[in-house]
N, C-alpha and C positions, 0 to 999 in steps of 0.2 A: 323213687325210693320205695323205701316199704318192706318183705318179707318176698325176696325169692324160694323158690320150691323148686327141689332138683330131684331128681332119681337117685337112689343109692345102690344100685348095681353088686358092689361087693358085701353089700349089707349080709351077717351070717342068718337073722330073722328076721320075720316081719316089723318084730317089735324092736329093732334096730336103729333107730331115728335118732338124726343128730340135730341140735340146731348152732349156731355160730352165728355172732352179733358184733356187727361194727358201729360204729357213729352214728349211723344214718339209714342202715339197712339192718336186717338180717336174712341168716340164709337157714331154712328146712331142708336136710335131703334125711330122705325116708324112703324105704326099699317100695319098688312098686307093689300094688297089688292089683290082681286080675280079680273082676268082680260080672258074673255070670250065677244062671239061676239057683246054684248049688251054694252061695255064699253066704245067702243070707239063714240056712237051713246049716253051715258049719259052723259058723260065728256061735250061733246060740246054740250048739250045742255044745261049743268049746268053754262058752262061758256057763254051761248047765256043767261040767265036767270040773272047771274049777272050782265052782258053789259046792259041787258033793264031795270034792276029794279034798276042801279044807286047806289049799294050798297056801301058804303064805304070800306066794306073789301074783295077784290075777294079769298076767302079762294079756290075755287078749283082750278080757274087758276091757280094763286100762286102753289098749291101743283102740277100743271101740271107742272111749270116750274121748281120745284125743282126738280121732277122726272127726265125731262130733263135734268137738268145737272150733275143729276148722270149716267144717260144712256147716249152712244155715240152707244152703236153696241149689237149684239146677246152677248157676253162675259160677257156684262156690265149687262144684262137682266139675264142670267146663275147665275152670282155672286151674285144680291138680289133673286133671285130664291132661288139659293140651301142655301140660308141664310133665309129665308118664309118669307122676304118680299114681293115679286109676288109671288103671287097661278096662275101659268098659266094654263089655259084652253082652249086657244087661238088657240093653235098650236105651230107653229115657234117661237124662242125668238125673231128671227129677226122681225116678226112684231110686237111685243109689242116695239120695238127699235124705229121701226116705226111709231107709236101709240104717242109716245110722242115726236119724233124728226120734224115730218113732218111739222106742224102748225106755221110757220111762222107768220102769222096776228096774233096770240091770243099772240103770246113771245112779239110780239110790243106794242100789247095792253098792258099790264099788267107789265111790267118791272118797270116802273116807284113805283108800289105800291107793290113790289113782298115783298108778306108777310116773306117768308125765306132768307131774304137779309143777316140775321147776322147770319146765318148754314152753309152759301154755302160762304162768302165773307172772 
């Protein structure tokens, strides 16, 4: 039992994620993402882009913090891995662990409007 993780393949965005919940399970499909040394250098800057343009919706912070709270460690990175949620290119799982754990100031930012409040709560 537990929470399966699928690929969402016809997902139209990243921030695309669905989840669906039966008795005994649930189910995440969320579009994959490809994560190589360019990602962690687009992320923040997409979330520097939403900070200055005042947008109502921070859809990528948001999708940074949901990631985070499915990652805690390399294991957690392994498991939407070998599920094709992460196409890692990276290297290590542990630094994509990293890649989303580390950023403190954007999790305070953004909390308050965290677009996946009703997936993860």
């Amino acid at each position: 039992m537990g929470i399966l993780f699928r690929p969402r393949w016809s997902a139209g965005a990243i921030t695309d994620v669905k989840f669906k919940s039966s008795l005994l399970s649930g189910k995440v499909e969320a579009p994959p993402i490809i994560i190589d040394e360019s990602t962690e250098s687009l992320l923040l800057n997409l979330v520097a882009y939403e900070s200055a343009a005042a947008l109502d919706q921070l859809w990528v912070s948001s999708y940074i913090l949901f990631m985070d709270s499915l990652i805690d460690d390399a294991e957690d990175v392994e498991e939407l891995r070998s599920n094709g949620i992460i196409i890692n290119y990276l290297g290590a799982d542990q630094k994509i662990a990293r890649l989303f754990n580390d950023d403190t100031r954007r999790k305070k930012h953004v909390a308050e409007i965290f677009f996946y409040k009703t997936v993860v709560a």
